[in-house]
C-alpha positions as CSV (number, residue, x, y, z in Angstrom):
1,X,-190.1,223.8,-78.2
2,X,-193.5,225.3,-78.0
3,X,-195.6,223.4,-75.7
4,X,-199.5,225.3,-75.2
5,X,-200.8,225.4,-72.5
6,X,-204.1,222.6,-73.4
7,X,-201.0,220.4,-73.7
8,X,-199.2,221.2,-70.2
9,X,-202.8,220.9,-69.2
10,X,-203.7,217.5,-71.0
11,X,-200.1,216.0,-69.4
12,X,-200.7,217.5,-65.8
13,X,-204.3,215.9,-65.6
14,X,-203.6,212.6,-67.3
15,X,-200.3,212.0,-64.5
16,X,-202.8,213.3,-61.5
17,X,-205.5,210.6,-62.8
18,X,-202.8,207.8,-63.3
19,X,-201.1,208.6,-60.0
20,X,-204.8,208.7,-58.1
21,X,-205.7,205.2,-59.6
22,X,-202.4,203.8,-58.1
23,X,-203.1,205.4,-54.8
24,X,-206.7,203.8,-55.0
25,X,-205.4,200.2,-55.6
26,X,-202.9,200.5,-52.3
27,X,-205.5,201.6,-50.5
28,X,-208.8,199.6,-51.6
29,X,-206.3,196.4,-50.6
30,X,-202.7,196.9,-48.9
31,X,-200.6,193.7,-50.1
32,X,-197.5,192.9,-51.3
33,X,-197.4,192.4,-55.5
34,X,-197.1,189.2,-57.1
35,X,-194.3,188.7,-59.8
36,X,-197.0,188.8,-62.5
37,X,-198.7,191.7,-61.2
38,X,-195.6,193.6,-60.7
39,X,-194.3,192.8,-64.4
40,X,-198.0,193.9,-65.9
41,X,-197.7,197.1,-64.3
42,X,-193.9,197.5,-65.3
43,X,-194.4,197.1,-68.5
44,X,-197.5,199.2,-68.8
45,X,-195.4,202.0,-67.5
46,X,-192.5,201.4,-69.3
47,X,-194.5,201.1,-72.5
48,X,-196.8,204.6,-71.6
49,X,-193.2,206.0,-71.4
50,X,-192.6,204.8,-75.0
51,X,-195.9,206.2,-76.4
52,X,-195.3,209.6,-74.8
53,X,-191.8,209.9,-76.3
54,X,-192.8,208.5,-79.4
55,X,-195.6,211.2,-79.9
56,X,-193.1,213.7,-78.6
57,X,-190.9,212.8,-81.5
58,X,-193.9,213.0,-84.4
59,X,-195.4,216.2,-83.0
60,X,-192.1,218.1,-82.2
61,X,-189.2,216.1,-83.8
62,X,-186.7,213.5,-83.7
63,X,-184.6,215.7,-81.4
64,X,-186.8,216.6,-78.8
65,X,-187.8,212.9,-79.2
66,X,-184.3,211.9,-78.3
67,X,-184.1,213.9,-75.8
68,X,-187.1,212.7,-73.9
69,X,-185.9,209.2,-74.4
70,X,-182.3,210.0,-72.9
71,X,-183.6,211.8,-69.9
72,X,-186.0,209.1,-69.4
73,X,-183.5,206.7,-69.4
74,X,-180.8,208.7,-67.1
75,X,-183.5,209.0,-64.7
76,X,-184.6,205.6,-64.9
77,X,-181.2,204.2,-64.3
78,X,-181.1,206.8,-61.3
79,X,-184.3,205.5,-59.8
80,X,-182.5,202.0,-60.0
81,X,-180.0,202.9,-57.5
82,X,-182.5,204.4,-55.5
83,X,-184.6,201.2,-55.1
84,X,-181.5,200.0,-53.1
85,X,-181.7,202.8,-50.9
86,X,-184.8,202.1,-50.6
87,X,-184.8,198.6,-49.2
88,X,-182.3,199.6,-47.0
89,X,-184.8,201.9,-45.5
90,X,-187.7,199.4,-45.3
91,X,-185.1,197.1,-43.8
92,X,-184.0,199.5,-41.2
93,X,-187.2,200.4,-39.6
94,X,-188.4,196.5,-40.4
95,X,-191.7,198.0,-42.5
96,X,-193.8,195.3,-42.9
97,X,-194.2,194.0,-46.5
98,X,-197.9,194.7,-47.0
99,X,-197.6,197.9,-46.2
100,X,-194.2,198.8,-48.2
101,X,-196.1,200.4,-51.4
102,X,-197.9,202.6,-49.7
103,X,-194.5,203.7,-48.0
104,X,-193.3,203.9,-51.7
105,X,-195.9,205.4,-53.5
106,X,-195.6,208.4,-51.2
107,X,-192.3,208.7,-51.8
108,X,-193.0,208.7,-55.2
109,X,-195.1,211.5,-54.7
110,X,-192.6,213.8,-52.9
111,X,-190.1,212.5,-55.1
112,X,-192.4,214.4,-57.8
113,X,-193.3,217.4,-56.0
114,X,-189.8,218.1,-54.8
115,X,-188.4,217.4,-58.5
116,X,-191.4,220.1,-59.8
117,X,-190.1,222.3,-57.5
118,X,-186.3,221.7,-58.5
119,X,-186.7,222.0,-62.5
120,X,-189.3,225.3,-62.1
121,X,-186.1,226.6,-60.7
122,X,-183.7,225.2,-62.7
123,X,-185.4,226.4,-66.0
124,X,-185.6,230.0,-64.8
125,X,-181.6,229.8,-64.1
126,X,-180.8,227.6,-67.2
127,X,-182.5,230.5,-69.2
128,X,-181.2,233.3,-67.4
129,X,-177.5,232.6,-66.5
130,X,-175.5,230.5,-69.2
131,X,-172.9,230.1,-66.2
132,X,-174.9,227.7,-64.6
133,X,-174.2,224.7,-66.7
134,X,-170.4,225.3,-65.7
135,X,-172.2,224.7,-61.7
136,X,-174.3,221.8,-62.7
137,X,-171.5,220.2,-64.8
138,X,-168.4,220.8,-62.2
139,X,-171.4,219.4,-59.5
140,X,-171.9,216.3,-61.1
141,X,-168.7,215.6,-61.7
142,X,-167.9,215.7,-58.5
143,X,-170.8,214.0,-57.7
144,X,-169.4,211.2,-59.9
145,X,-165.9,211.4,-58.0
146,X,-167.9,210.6,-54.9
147,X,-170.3,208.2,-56.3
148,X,-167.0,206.1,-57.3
149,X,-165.6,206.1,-53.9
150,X,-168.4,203.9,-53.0
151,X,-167.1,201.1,-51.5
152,X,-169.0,197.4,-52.6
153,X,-167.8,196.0,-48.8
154,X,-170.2,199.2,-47.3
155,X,-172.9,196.7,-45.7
156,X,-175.1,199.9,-45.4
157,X,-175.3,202.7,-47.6
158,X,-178.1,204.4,-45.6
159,X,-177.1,206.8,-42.8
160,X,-179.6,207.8,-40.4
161,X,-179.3,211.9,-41.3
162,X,-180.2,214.7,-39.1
163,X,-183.8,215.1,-39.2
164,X,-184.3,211.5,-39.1
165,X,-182.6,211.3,-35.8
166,X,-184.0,214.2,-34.3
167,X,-187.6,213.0,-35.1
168,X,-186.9,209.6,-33.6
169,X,-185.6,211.8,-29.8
170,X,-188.4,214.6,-30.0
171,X,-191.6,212.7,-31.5
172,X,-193.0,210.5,-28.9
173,X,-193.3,207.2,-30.6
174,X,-195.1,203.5,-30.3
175,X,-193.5,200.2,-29.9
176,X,-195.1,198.9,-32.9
177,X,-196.8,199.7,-36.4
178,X,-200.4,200.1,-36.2
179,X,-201.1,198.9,-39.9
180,X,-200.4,201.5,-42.3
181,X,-200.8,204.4,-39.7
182,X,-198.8,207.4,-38.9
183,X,-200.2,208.3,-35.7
184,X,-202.0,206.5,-32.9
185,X,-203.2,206.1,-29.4
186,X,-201.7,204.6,-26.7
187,X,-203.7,204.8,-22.7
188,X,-205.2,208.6,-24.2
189,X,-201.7,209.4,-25.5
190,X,-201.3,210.5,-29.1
191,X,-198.0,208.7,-30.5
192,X,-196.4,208.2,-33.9
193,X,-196.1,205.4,-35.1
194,X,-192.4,204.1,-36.6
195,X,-194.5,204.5,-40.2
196,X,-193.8,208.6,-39.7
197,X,-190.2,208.1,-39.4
198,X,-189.9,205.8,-42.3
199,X,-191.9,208.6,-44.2
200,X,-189.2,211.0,-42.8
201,X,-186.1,208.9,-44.0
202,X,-188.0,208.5,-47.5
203,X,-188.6,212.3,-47.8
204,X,-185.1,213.5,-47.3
205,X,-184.2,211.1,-49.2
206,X,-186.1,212.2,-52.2
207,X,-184.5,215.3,-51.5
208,X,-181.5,214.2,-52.4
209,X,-182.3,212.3,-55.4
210,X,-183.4,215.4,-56.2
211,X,-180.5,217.3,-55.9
212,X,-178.1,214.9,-58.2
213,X,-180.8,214.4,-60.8
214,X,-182.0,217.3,-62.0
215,X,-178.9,218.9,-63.0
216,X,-177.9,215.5,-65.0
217,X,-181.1,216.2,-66.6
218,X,-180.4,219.6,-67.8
219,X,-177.5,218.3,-69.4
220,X,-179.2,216.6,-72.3
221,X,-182.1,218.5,-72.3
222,X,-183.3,222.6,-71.7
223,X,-187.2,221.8,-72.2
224,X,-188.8,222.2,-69.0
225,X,-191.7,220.1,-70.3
226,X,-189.4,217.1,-71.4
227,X,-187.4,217.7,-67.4
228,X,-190.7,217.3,-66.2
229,X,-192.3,214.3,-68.2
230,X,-189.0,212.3,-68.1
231,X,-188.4,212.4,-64.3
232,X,-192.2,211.7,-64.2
233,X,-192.1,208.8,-66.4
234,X,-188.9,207.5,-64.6
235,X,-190.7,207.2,-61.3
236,X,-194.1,205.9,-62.2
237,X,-193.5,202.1,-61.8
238,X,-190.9,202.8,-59.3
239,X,-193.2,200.8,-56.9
240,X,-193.6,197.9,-59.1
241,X,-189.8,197.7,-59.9
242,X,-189.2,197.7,-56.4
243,X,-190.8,194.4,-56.0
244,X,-189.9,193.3,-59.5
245,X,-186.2,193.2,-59.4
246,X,-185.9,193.6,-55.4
247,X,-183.2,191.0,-55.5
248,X,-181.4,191.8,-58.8
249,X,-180.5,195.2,-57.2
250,X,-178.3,193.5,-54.5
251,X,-176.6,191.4,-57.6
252,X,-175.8,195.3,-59.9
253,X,-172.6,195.4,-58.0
254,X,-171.3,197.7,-60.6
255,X,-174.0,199.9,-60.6
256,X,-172.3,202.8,-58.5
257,X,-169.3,202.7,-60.8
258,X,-171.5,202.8,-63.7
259,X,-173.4,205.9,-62.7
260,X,-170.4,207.4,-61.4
261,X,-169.3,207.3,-65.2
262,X,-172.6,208.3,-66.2
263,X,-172.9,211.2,-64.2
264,X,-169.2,212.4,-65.0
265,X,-169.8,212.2,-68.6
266,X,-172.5,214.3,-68.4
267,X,-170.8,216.4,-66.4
268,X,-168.1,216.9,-68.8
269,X,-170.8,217.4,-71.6
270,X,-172.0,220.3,-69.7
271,X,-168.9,222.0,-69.5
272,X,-168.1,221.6,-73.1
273,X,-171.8,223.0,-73.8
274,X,-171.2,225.8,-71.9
275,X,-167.8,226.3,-73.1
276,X,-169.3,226.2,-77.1
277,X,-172.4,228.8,-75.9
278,X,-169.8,231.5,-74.7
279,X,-167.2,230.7,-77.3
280,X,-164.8,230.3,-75.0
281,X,-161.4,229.9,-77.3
282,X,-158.1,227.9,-77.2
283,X,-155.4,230.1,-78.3
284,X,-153.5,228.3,-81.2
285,X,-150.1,230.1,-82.0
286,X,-151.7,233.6,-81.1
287,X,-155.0,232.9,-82.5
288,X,-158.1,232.2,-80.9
289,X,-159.6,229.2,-81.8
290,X,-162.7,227.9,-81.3
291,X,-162.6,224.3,-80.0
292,X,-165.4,223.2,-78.0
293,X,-167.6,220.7,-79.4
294,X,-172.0,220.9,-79.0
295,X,-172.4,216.9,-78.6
296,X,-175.1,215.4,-80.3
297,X,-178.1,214.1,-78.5
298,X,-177.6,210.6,-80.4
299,X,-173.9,210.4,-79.1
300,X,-174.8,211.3,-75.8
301,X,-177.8,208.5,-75.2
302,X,-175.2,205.9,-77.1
303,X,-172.4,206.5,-74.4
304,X,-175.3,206.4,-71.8
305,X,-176.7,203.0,-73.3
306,X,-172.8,201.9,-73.4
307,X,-172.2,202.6,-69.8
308,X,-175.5,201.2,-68.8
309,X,-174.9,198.0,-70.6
310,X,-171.1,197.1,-69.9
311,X,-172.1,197.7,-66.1
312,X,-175.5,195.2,-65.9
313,X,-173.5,192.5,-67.9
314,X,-170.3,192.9,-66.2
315,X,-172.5,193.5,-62.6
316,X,-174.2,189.9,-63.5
317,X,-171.0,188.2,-64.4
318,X,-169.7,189.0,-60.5
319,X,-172.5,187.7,-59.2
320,X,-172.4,184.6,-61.1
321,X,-168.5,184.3,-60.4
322,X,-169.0,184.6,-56.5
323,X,-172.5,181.9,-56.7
324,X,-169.6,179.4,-58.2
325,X,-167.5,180.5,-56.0
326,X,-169.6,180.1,-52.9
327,X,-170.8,176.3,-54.2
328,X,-167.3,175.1,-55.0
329,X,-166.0,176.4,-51.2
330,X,-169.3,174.9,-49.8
């Protein structure tokens, strides 16, 4: 795929301009989103996603177009289970609701620089050393593993890590938020405020976002300009989301399991690319044989469509078991 540089340039400006407006909206007036205003600007980005991909697919293919649309949606479906992380977050440290987009919306910007910073170096050893999809693929399949051993009983999937605790015992810290603020003043005394810690739990949380999705990326696609444009494409609207289907997330009880079988898959696709690259053969009454198959990128974003699907209707289906449940016991 050759991308010039005018059109890494064009891309680069026209997400810093789009990004910038959204920053200026949170801060010209801190609220929290109406449903309408929340499903305006979730469809706008949802259908900016579709324009992109579509004029990926007329000016460079129907491949590279199907692979921009399958990253996108990997990540997308990602980003869902990350909105529950999220909320855990914002209920944790009891952030205020007019002040949870700006929260997210700078998450959503360390969520892009660390993910920049991720594929940059993920190109350069997709490029240079074949035996890296065996590392990303055997990673996210164990990934999966653990991702299935989620338990739906957890009442908290967010731990307090390291950093967070050791901010919360070395940063002197107020009582209270002071709006939006990270730091303030208390009797001459410069404090943080509990907004810095949130920040802190959203950061390294994005970091490890980070760290499962890029490699699931890689697996359908080597382009380091459709890695970058579908995880950026995936998170604009994260915000929005957030407030759109805040309490459908709680009801995706399959949703784990789902992207457990997700991730594996691609996983396993991963291997089997690898294995196909460095004709690796089967040996078939003395002969070598070569076995492994390349998958197609229409295969791969049917399976992922598949898996996606069977999990939200099945997900829905639990939650509107236990609501008759819960009536016919009450």
């Amino acid at each position: 795929m050759d991308v010039s540089l005018a059109v890494w340039t064009a891309t680069l400006v026209g997400v810093a301009i789009i990004l910038v407006i959204d920053l200026w909206i949170i801060g010209r007036r801190p609220h929290e989103p109406s449903l309408r205003e929340s499903s305006a600007w979730a469809a706008f980005y949802v259908g900016l996603a579709a324009v992109f991909g579509l004029g990926v697919w007329a000016g460079y293919g129907p491949t590279y177009g199907g692979e921009f649309f399958t990253g996108w949606l990997i990540e997308k479906s990602l980003s869902v289970d990350n909105l529950f992380v999220f909320m855990l977050i914002m209920s944790r440290f009891a952030v205020p609701r007019q002040y949870q987009q700006k929260v997210l919306m700078i998450g959503i910007i360390l969520a892009l620089v660390m993910r920049a910073a991720f594929i940059a170096v993920g190109a350069v050893l997709v490029a240079t050393f074949m035996w890296i999809f065996y590392v990303f693929g055997i990673f996210l399949i164990f990934t999966a593993f653990k991702m299935a051993q989620h338990r739906e009983d957890d009442p908290s999937r967010f731990r307090e890590n390291a950093l967070v605790r050791l901010s919360r015992r070395v940063l002197p810290m107020s009582r209270d938020y002071v709006g939006a603020r990270l730091t303030t003043v208390v009797d001459g005394r410069r404090l943080v405020t509990p907004m810095l810690i949130v920040m802190v739990a959203i950061g390294t949380t994005d970091l490890i976002f980070a760290v499962d999705s890029i490699p699931a990326i890689f697996g359908v696609t080597r382009e380091p300009y459709l890695v970058l444009t579908a995880n950026v494409f995936a998170l604009m609207g994260l915000r929005q989301l957030y407030f759109l289907i805040g309490g459908l997330v709680s009801r995706l009880v399959y949703l784990p399991t789902g992207l457990a079988v997700l991730l594996g898959f691609i996983g396993v696709k991963m291997v089997l690319e690898a294995l196909a690259e460095n004709n690796v053969p089967f040996i078939n009454a003395g002969e070598p044989v070569a076995w492994a198959p390349h998958l197609p990128i229409w295969l791969s974003m049917t399976a992922i469509v598949s898996i996606l699907v069977v999990t939200t209707v099945a997900s829905l289906a639990r939650a509107a078991q236990d609501r008759r449940a819960a009536a016919t016991s009450g």
